[in-house]
FIPAGU-914796 format. One record per residue (C-alpha): residue in one letter; residue number from 1; x, y, z. Coordinates in steps of 0.02 Angstrom, whole numbers, plus 50000, padded with zeros to 5 digits. Layout:
REM FIPAGU-914796
<r><rest>A</rest><nr>NUM</nr><px>X</px><py>Y</py><pz>Z</pz></r>
...
This chain:
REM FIPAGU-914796
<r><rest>X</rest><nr>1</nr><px>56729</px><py>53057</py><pz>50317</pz></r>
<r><rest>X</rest><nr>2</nr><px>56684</px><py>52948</py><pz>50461</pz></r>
<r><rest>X</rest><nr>3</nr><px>56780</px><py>52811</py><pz>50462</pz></r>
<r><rest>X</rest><nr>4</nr><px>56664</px><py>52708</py><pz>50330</pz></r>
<r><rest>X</rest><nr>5</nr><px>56792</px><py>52592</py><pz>50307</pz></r>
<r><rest>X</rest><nr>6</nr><px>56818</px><py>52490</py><pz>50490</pz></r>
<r><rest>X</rest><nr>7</nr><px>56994</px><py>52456</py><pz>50419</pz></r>
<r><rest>X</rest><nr>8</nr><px>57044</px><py>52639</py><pz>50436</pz></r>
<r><rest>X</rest><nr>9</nr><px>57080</px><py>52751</py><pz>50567</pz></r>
<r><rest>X</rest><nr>10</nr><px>57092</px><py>52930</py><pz>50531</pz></r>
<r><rest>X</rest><nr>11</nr><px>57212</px><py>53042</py><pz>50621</pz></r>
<r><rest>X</rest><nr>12</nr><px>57239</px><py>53230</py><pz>50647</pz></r>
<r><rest>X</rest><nr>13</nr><px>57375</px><py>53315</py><pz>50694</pz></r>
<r><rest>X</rest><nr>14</nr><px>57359</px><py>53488</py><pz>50751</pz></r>
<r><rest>X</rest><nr>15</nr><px>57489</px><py>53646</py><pz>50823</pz></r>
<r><rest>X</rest><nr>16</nr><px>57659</px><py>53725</py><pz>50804</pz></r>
<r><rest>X</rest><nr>17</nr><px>57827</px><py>53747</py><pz>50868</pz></r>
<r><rest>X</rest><nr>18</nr><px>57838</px><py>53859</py><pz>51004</pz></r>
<r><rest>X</rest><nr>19</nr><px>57788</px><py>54022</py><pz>50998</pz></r>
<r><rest>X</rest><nr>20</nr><px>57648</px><py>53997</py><pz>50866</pz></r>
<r><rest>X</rest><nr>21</nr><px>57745</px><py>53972</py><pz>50724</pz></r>
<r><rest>X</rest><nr>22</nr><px>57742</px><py>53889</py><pz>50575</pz></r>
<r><rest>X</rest><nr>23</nr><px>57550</px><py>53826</py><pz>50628</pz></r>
<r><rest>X</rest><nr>24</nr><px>57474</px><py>53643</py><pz>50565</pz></r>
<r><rest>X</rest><nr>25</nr><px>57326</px><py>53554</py><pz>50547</pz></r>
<r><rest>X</rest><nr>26</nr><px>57348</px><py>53369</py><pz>50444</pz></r>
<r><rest>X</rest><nr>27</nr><px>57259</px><py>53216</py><pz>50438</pz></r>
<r><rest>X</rest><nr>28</nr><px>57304</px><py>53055</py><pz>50402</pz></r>
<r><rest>X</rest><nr>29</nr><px>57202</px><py>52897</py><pz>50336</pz></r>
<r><rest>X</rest><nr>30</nr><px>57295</px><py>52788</py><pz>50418</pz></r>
<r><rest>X</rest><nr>31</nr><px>57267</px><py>52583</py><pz>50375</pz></r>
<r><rest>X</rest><nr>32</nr><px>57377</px><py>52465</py><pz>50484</pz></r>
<r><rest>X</rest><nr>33</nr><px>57522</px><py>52372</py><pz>50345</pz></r>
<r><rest>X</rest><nr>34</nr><px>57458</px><py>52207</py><pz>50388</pz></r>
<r><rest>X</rest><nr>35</nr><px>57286</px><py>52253</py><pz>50343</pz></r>
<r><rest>X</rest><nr>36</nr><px>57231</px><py>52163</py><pz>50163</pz></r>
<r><rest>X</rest><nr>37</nr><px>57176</px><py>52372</py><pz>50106</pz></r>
<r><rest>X</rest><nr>38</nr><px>57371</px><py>52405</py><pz>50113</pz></r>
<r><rest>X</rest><nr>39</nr><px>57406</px><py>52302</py><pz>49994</pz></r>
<r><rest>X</rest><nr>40</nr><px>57284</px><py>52412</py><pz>49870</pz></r>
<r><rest>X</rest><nr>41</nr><px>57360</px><py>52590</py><pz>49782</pz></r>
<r><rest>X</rest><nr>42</nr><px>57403</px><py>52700</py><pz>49944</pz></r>
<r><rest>X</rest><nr>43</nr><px>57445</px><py>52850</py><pz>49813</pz></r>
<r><rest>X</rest><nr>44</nr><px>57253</px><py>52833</py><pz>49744</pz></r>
<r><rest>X</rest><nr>45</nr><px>57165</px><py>52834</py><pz>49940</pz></r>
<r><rest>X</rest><nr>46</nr><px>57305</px><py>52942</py><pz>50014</pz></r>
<r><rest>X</rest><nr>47</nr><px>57323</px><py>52817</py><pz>50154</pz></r>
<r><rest>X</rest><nr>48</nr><px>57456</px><py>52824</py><pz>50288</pz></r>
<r><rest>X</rest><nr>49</nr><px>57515</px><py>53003</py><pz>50226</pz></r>
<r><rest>X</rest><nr>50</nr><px>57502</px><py>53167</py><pz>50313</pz></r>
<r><rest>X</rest><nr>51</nr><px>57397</px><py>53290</py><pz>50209</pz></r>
<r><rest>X</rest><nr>52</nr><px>57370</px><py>53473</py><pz>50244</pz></r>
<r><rest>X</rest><nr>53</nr><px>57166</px><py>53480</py><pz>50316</pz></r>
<r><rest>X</rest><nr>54</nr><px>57080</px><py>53577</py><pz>50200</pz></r>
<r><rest>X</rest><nr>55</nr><px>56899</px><py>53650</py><pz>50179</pz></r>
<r><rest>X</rest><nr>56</nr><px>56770</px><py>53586</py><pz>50006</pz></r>
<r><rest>X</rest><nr>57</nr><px>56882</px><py>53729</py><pz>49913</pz></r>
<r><rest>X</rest><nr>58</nr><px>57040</px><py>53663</py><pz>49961</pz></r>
<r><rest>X</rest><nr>59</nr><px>57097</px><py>53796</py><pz>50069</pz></r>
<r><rest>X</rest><nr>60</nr><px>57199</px><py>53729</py><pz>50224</pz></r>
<r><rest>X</rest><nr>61</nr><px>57101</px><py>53729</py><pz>50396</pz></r>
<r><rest>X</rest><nr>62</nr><px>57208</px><py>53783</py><pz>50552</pz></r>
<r><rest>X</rest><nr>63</nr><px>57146</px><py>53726</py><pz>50700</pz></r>
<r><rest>X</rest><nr>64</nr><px>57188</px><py>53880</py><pz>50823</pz></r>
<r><rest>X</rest><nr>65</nr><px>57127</px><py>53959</py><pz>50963</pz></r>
<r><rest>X</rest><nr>66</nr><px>57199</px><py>54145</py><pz>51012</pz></r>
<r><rest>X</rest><nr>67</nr><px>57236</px><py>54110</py><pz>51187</pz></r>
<r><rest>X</rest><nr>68</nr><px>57359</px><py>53957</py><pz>51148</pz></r>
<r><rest>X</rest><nr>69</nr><px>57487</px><py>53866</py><pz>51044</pz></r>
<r><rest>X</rest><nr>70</nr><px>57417</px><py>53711</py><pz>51091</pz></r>
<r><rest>X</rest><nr>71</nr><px>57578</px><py>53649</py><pz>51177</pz></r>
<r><rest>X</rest><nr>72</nr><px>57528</px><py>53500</py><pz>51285</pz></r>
<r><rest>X</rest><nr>73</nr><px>57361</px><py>53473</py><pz>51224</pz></r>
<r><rest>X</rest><nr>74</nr><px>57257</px><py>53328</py><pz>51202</pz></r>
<r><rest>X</rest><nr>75</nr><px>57104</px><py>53298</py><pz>51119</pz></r>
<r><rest>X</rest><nr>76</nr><px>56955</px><py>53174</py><pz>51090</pz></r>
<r><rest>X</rest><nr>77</nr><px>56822</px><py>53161</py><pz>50940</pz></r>
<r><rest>X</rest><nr>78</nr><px>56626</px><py>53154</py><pz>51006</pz></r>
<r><rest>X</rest><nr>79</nr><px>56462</px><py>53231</py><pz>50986</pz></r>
<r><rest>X</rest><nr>80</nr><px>56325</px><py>53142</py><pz>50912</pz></r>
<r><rest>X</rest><nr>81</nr><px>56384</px><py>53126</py><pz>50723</pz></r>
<r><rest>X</rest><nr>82</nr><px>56561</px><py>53114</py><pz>50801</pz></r>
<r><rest>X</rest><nr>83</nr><px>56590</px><py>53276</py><pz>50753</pz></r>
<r><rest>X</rest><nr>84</nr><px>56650</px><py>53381</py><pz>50896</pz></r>
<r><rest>X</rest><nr>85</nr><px>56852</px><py>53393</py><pz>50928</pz></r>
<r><rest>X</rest><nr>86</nr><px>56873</px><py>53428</py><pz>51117</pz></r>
<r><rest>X</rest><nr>87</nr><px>57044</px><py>53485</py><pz>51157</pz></r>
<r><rest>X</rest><nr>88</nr><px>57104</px><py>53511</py><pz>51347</pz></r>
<r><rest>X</rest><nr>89</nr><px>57244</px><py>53627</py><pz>51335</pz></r>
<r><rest>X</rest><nr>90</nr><px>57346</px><py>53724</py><pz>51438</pz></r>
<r><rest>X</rest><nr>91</nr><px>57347</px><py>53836</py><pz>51556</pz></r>
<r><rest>X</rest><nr>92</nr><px>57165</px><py>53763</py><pz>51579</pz></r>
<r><rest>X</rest><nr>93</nr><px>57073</px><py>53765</py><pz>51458</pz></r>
<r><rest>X</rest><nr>94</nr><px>56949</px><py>53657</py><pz>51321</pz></r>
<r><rest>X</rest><nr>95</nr><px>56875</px><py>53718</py><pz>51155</pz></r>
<r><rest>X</rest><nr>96</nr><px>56762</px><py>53627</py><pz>51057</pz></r>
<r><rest>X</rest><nr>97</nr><px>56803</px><py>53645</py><pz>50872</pz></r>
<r><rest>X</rest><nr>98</nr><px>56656</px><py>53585</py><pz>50754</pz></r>
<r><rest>X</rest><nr>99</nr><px>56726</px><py>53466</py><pz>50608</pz></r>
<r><rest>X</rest><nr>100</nr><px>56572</px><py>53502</py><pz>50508</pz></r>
<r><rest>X</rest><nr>101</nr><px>56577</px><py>53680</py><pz>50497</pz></r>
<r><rest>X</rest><nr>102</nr><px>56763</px><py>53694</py><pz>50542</pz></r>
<r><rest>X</rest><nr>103</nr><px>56756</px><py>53824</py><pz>50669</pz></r>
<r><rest>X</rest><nr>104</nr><px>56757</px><py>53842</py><pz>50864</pz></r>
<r><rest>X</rest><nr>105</nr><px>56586</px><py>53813</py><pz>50953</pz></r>
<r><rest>X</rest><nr>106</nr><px>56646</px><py>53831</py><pz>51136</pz></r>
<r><rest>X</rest><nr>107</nr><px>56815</px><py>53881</py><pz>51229</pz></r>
<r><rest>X</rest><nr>108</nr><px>56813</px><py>53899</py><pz>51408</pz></r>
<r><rest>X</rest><nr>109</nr><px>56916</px><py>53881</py><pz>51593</pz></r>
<r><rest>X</rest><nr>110</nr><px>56911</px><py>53710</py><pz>51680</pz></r>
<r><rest>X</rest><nr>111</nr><px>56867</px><py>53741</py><pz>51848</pz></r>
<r><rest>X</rest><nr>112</nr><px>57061</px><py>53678</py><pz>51914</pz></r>
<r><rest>X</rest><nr>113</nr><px>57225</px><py>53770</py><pz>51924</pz></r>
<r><rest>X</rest><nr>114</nr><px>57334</px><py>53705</py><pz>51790</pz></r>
<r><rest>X</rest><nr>115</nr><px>57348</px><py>53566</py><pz>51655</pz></r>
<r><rest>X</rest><nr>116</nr><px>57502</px><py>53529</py><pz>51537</pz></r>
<r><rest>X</rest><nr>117</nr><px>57487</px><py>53353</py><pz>51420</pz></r>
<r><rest>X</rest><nr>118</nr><px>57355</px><py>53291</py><pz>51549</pz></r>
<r><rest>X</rest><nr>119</nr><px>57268</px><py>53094</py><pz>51508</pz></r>
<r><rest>X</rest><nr>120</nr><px>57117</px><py>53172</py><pz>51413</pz></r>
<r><rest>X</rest><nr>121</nr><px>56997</px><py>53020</py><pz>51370</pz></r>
<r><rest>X</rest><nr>122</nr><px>56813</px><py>52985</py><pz>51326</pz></r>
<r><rest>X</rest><nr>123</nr><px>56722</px><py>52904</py><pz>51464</pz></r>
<r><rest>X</rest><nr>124</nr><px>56649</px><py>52732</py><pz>51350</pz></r>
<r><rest>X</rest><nr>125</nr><px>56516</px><py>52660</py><pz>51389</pz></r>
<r><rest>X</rest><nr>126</nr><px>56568</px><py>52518</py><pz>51255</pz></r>
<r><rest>X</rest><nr>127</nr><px>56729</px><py>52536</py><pz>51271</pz></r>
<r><rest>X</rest><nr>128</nr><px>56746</px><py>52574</py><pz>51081</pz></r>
<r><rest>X</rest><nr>129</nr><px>56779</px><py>52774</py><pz>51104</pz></r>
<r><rest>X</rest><nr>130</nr><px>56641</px><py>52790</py><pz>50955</pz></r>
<r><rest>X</rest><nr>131</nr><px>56471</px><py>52800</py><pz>51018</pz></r>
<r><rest>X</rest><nr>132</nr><px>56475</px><py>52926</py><pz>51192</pz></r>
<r><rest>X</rest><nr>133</nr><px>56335</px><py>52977</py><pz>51168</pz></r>
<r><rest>X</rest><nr>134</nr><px>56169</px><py>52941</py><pz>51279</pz></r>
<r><rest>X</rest><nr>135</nr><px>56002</px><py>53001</py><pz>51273</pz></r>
<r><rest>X</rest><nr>136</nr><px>55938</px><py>53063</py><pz>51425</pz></r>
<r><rest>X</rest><nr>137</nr><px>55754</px><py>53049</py><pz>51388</pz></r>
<r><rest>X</rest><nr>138</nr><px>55683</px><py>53139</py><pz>51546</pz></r>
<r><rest>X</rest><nr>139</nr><px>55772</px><py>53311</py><pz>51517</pz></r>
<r><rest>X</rest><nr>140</nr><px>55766</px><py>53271</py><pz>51303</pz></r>
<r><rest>X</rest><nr>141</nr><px>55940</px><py>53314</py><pz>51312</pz></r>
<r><rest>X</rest><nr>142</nr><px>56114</px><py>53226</py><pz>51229</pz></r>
<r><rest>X</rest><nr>143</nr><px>56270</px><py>53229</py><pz>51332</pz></r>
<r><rest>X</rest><nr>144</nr><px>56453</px><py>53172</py><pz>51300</pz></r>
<r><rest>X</rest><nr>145</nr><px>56571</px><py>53105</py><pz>51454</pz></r>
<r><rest>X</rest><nr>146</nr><px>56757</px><py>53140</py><pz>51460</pz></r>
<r><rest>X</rest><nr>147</nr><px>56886</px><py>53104</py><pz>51601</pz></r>
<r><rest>X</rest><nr>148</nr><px>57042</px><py>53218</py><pz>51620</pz></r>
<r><rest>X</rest><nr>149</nr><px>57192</px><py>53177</py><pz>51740</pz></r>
<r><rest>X</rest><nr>150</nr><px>57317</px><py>53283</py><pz>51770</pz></r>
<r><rest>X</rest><nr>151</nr><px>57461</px><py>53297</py><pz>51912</pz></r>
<r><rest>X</rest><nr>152</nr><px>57370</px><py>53266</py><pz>52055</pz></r>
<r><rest>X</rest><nr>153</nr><px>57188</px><py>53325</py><pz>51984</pz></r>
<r><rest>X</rest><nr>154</nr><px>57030</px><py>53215</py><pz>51927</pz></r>
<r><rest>X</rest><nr>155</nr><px>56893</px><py>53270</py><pz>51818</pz></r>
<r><rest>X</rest><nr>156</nr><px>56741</px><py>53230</py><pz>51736</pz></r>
<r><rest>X</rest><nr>157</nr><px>56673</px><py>53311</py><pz>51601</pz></r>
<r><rest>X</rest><nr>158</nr><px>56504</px><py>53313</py><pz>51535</pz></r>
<r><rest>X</rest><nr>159</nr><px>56448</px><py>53409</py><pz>51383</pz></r>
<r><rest>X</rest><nr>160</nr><px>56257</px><py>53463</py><pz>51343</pz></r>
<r><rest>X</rest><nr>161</nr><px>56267</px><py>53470</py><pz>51147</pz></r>
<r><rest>X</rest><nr>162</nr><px>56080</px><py>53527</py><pz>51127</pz></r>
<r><rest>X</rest><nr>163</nr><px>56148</px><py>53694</py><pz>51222</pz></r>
<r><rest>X</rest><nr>164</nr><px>56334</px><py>53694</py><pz>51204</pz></r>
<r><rest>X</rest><nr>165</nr><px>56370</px><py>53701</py><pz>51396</pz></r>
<r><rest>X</rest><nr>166</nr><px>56464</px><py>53598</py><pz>51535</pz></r>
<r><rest>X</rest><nr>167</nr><px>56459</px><py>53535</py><pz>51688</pz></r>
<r><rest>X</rest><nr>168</nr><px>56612</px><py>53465</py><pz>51771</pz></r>
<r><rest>X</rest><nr>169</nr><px>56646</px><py>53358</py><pz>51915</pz></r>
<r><rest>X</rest><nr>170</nr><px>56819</px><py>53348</py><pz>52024</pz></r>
<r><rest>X</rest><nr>171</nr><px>56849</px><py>53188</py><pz>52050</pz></r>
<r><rest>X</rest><nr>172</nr><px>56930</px><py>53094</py><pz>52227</pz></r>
């Protein structure tokens, strides 16, 4: 589900308490109260309630990565269906978890020390957050921009979705 309905945001929640228990992944439909689609069943669309992310069978999805609890993470949707989750988590690290097929394409060290609840954002070009995505028609190639801050450290990220690689950038 992409967000069809422009009314709608959806929202996903992922992690556990410390010490990697009692893991979660939900998601949320969530439609603003003063929007005229609130005033419609909630119970029938599920709207602004969290439900456990699950698979086409129904079995729950936990969005998890062996070397972390996700503690201080942050993470933005791209890719060009919007289907990539990039999440920047400590010490210093991002994965790329693919919503489509619900499993981890990439996970990798940032080329910095250390990063705890940095400002992890995609880099708009229409200031939207939804279409990243440009087509660089010299190399054929698709690329998604991201800018993380953290303490006293700049960078800009660029993934290569047509070979599942990045290049980074530190910035002044």
């Amino acid at each position: 589900d992409n967000n069809k309905d422009s009314n709608q945001i959806t929202l996903l929640s992922f992690g556990s308490i410390y010490s990697g228990k009692y893991k979660h992944t939900s998601l949320m439909k969530y439609v603003s109260v003063w929007s005229n689609i609130s005033d419609k069943s909630n119970e029938l669309n599920n709207y602004n309630q969290w439900i456990p992310f699950t698979d086409n069978h129904n079995h729950p999805i936990i969005i998890e990565t062996y070397k972390c609890e996700f503690e201080g993470a942050r993470a933005v949707i791209g890719g060009s269906n919007n289907h990539l989750l990039f999440i920047a988590y400590p010490q210093k690290n991002i994965g790329v978890f693919n919503l489509n097929t619900l499993q981890f394409i990439e996970d990798i060290y940032l080329p910095i020390n250390y990063i705890s609840y940095p400002c992890f954002v995609s880099n708009s070009k229409n200031g939207q957050g939804q279409e990243m995505m440009k087509a660089n028609e010299e190399k054929n190639r698709q690329n998604y921009q991201m800018l993380l801050f953290c303490f006293n450290t700049g960078l800009s990220i660029e993934y290569y979705e047509d070979n599942n690689t990045f290049q980074f950038q530190k910035l002044p």
